[in-house]
C-alpha positions as CSV (number, residue, x, y, z in Angstrom):
1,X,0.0,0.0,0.0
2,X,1.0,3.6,-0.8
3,X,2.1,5.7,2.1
4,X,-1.0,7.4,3.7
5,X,-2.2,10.9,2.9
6,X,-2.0,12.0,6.2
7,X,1.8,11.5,6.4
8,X,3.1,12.6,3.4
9,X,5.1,16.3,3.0
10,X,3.3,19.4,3.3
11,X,3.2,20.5,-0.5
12,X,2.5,24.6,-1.7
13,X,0.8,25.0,-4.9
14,X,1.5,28.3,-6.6
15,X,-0.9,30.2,-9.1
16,X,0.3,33.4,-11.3
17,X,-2.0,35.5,-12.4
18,X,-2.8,38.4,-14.7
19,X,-6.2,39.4,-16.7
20,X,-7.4,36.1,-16.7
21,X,-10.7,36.4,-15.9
22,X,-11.9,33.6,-18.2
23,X,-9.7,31.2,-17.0
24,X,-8.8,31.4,-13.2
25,X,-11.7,29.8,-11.4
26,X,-11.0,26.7,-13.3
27,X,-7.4,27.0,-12.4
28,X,-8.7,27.4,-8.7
29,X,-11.2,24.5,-8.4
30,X,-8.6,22.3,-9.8
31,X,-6.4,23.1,-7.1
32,X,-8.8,23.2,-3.8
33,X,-10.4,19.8,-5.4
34,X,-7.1,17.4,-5.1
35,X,-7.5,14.5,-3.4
36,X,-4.2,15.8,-1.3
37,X,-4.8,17.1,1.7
38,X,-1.4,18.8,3.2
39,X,-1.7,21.5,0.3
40,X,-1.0,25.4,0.7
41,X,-2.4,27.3,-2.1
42,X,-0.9,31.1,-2.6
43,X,-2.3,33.2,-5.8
44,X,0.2,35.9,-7.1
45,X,-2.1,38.3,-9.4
46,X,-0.2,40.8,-11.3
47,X,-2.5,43.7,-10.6
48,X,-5.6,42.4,-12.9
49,X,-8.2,45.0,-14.3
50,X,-10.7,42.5,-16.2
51,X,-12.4,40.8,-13.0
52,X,-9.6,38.6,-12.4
53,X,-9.3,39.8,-8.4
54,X,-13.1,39.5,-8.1
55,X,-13.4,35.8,-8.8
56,X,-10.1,35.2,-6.6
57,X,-11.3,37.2,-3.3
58,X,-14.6,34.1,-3.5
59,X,-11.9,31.9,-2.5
60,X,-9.6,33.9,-0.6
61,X,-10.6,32.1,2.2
62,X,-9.5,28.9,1.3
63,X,-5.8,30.4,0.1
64,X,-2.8,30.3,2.4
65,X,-1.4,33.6,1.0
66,X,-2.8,36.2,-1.9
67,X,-1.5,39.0,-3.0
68,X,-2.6,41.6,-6.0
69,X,0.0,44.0,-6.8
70,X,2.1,45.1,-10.2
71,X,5.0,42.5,-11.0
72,X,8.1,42.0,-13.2
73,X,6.5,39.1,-14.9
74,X,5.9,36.0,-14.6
75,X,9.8,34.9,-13.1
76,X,8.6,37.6,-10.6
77,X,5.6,36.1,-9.7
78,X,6.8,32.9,-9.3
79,X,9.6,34.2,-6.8
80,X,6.9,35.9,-4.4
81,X,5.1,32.8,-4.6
82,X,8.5,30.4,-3.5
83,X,9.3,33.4,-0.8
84,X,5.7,32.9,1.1
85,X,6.0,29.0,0.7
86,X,5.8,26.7,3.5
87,X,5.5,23.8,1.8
88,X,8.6,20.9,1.4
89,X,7.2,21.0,-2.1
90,X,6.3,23.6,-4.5
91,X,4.2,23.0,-7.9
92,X,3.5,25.8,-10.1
93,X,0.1,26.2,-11.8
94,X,-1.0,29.0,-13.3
95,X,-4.0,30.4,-14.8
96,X,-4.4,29.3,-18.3
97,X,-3.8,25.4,-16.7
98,X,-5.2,22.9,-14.4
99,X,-4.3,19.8,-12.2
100,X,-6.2,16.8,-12.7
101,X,-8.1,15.2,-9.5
102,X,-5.1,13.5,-7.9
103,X,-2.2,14.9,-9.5
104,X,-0.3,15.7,-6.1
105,X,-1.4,12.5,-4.6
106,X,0.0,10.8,-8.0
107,X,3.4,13.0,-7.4
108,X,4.3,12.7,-3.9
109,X,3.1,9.1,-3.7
110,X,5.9,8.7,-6.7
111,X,9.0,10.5,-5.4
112,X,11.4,8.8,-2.9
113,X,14.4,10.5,-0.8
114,X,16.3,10.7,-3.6
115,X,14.4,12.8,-5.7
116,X,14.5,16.6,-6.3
117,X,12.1,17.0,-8.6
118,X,9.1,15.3,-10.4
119,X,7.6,16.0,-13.7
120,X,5.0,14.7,-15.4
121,X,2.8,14.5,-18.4
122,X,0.6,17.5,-19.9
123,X,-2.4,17.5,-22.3
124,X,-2.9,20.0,-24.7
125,X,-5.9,21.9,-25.0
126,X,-6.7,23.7,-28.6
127,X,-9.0,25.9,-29.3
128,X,-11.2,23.9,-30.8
129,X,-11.3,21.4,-27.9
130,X,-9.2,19.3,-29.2
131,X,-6.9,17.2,-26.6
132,X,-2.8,15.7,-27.2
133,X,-1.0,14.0,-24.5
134,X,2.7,15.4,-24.3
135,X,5.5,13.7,-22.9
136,X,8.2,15.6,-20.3
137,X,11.7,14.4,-21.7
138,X,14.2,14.7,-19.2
139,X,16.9,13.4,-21.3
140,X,16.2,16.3,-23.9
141,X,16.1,19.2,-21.6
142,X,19.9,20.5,-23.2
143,X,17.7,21.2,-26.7
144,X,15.2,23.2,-25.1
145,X,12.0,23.5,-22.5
146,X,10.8,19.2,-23.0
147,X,10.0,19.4,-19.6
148,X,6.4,20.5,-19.0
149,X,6.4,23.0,-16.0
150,X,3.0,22.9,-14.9
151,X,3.5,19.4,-14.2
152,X,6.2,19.6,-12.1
153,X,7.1,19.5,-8.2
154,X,10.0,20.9,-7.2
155,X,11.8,20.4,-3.4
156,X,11.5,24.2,-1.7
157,X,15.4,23.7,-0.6
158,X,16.4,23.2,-4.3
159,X,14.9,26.5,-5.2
160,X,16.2,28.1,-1.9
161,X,20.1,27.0,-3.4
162,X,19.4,27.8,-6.7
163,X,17.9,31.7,-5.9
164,X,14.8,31.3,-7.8
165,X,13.9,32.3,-11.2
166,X,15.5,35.0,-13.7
167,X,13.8,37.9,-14.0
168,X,15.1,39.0,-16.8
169,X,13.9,36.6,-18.7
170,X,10.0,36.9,-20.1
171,X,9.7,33.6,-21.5
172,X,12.5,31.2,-21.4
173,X,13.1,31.7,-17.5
174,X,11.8,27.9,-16.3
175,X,14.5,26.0,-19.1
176,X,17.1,28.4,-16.9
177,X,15.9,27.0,-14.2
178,X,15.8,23.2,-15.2
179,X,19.3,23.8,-16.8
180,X,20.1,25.2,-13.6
181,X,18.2,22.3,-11.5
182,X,20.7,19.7,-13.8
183,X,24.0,21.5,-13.8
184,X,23.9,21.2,-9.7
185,X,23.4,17.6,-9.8
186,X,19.8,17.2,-8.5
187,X,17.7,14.2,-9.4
188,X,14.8,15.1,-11.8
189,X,12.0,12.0,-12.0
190,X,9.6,11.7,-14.5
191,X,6.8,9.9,-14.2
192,X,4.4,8.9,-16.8
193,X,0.9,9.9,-16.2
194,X,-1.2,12.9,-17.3
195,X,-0.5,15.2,-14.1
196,X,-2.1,18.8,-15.8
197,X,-3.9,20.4,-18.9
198,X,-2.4,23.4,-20.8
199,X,-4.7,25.6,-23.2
200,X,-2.6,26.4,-26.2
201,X,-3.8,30.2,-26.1
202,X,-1.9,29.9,-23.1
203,X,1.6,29.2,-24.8
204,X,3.6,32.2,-26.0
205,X,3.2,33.0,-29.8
206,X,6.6,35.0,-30.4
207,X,8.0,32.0,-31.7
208,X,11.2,34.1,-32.3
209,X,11.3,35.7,-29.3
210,X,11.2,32.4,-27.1
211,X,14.0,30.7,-29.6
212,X,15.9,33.9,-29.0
213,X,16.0,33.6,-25.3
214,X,16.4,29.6,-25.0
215,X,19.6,30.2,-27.5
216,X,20.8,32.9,-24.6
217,X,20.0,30.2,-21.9
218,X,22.0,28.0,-23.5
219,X,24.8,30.0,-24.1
220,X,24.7,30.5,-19.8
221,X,25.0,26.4,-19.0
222,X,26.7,24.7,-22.3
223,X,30.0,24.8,-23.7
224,X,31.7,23.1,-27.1
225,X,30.0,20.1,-28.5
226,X,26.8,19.9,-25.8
227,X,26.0,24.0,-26.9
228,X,26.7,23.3,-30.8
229,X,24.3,20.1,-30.8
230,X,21.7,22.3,-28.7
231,X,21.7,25.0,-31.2
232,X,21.7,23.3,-34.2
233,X,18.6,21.0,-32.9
234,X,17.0,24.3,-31.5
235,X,17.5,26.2,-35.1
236,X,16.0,23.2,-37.2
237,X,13.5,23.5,-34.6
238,X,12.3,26.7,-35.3
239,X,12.3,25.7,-39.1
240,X,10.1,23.4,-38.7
241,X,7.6,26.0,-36.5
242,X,8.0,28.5,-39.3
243,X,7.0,26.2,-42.4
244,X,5.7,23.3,-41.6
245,X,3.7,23.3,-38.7
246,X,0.0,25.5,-39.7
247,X,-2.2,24.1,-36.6
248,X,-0.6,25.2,-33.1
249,X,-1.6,21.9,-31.7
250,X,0.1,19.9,-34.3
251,X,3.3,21.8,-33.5
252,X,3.1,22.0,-29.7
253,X,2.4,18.1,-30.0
254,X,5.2,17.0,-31.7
C-alpha cells in the first residue's frame, strides 16, 4: 500500500495570475479539489483590471497567502510565490492550466528520498477542444523546455540554493531554471501519467522571441559540442515552426 495521505510532505501549490478572468476559477477548483490534503495554495495576481481579483477574493478564504500587486512578470511572480511558501514541495500552476483530480497524490506518492524533482505528463488543450497528451523528456532538456512545467514538483530547498527564477527573462526563464536544477546535480523524475492540462492560447506565440532567449539560456549552462548540438537541434526547430507546422496543436504536439 502507498504511504497514507496523512503522512506525506506538506506540498504549496502556486498560481500566477494576470487578466485572466476567463480562465482562473477553473485554475482554482482544480487546485482546492485534489485528493491531497497537506496542500498550501498562494495566488500571485499581477494587478488584474478584467475581474480577475473579483473571482479570486470568493476563494480567498480557502488560500494560504494572496497578493494583488504590479510584477516584473511571470519569473517575478513565481519568486513571491516560493518566498511565502511553506511547503517541502512547491508546484507551479498557473491560470491558463489545471491539475487533474489526484495529480499531487499521484506526485508525492511517486518520489522517494532521492528525488528533487518530479515531472510529469501534460495534455494539450486547442482551441477547438481538441486534446494531445505530451511527454516531459528529461533526457532532452539540453535542446530546449521538454520538460512540462506545470507538471512539475519541485523540493522548496532546491529553489532556496538555486535563488529562484531570472527575471530577466519573459519567456525562457523555467529552461534556466531546469538547466540550472541539472547543472547542480539534483535528481529530476519523471513519471508517466497525465498530471495537468495546458490551453494552447496559453503558450507564448513569439516563436522568435522564445527561440531567442532559449539560445541565450544556452549559451549561460553549455559549452563546445553539448552547446553546438543544442543549437543546431534548437535552429531546425524553429524551421520546422515557421514552415511546416500551420495548426498550433500539431506543432506543440510534436
Amino acid at each position: 500500500m502507498g504511504r497514507e495521505i496523512y503522512l506525506s510532505p506538506k506540498v504549496t501549490i502556486v498560481t500566477i495570475a494576470y487578466n485572466a478572468v476567463a480562465t482562473i476559477e477553473v485554475t482554482i477548483l482544480s487546485v482546492l479539489r485534489q485528493t491531497y490534503n497537506n496542500l498550501e495554495y498562494i495566488v500571485i495576481d499581477g494587478g488584474s483590471t478584467d475581474g480577475t481579483q473579483k473571482i479570486i477574493e470568493k476563494y480567498r478564504g480557502k488560500l494560504a497567502q494572496y497578493i494583488s500587486e504590479p510584477d516584473n512578470g511571470i519569473a517575478d511572480g513565481f519568486n513571491k510565490g516560493i518566498a511565502m511558501a511553506t511547503g517541502s514541495w512547491i508546484g507551479m500552476i498557473n491560470a491558463d492550466d489545471w491539475y487533474t483530480p489526484n495529480a499531487v497524490e499521484i506526485m508525492m506518492r511517486a518520489v522517494t528520498g532521492y528525488d528533487d524533482v518530479c515531472c510529469g505528463n501534460i495534455m494539450l488543450v486547442g482551441a477547438n477542444g481538441v486534446e494531445r497528451a505530451k511527454k516531459s523528456k528529461v533526457s532532452w532538456l539540453n535542446f530546449g523546455m521538454y520538460i512540462m512545467h506545470p507538471t512539475c514538483f519541485i523540493k522548496t530547498e532546491v529553489y532556496r540554493q538555486l535563488g529562484g527564477y531570472d527575471t530577466g527573462l519573459k519567456i525562457a526563464m523555467d529552461f534556466d531554471m531546469f538547466l540550472r536544477i541539472k547543472r547542480n546535480g539534483f535528481k529530476i523524475k519523471h513519471v508517466d501519467e497525465v498530471i495537468a492540462y495546458m490551453r494552447l492560447d496559453g503558450i507564448s506565440n513569439d516563436t522568435v522571441k522564445m527561440h531567442n532567449e532559449e539560445l541565450s539560456v544556452m549559451r549561460r549552462h553549455l559549452n563546445g559540442l553539448s552547446y553546438l548540438s543544442s543549437y543546431l537541434f534548437n535552429y531546425l526547430n524553429r524551421l520546422r515552426w515557421r514552415f511546416f507546422y500551420k495548426d498550433p496543436l500539431r506543432t506543440m504536439a510534436n
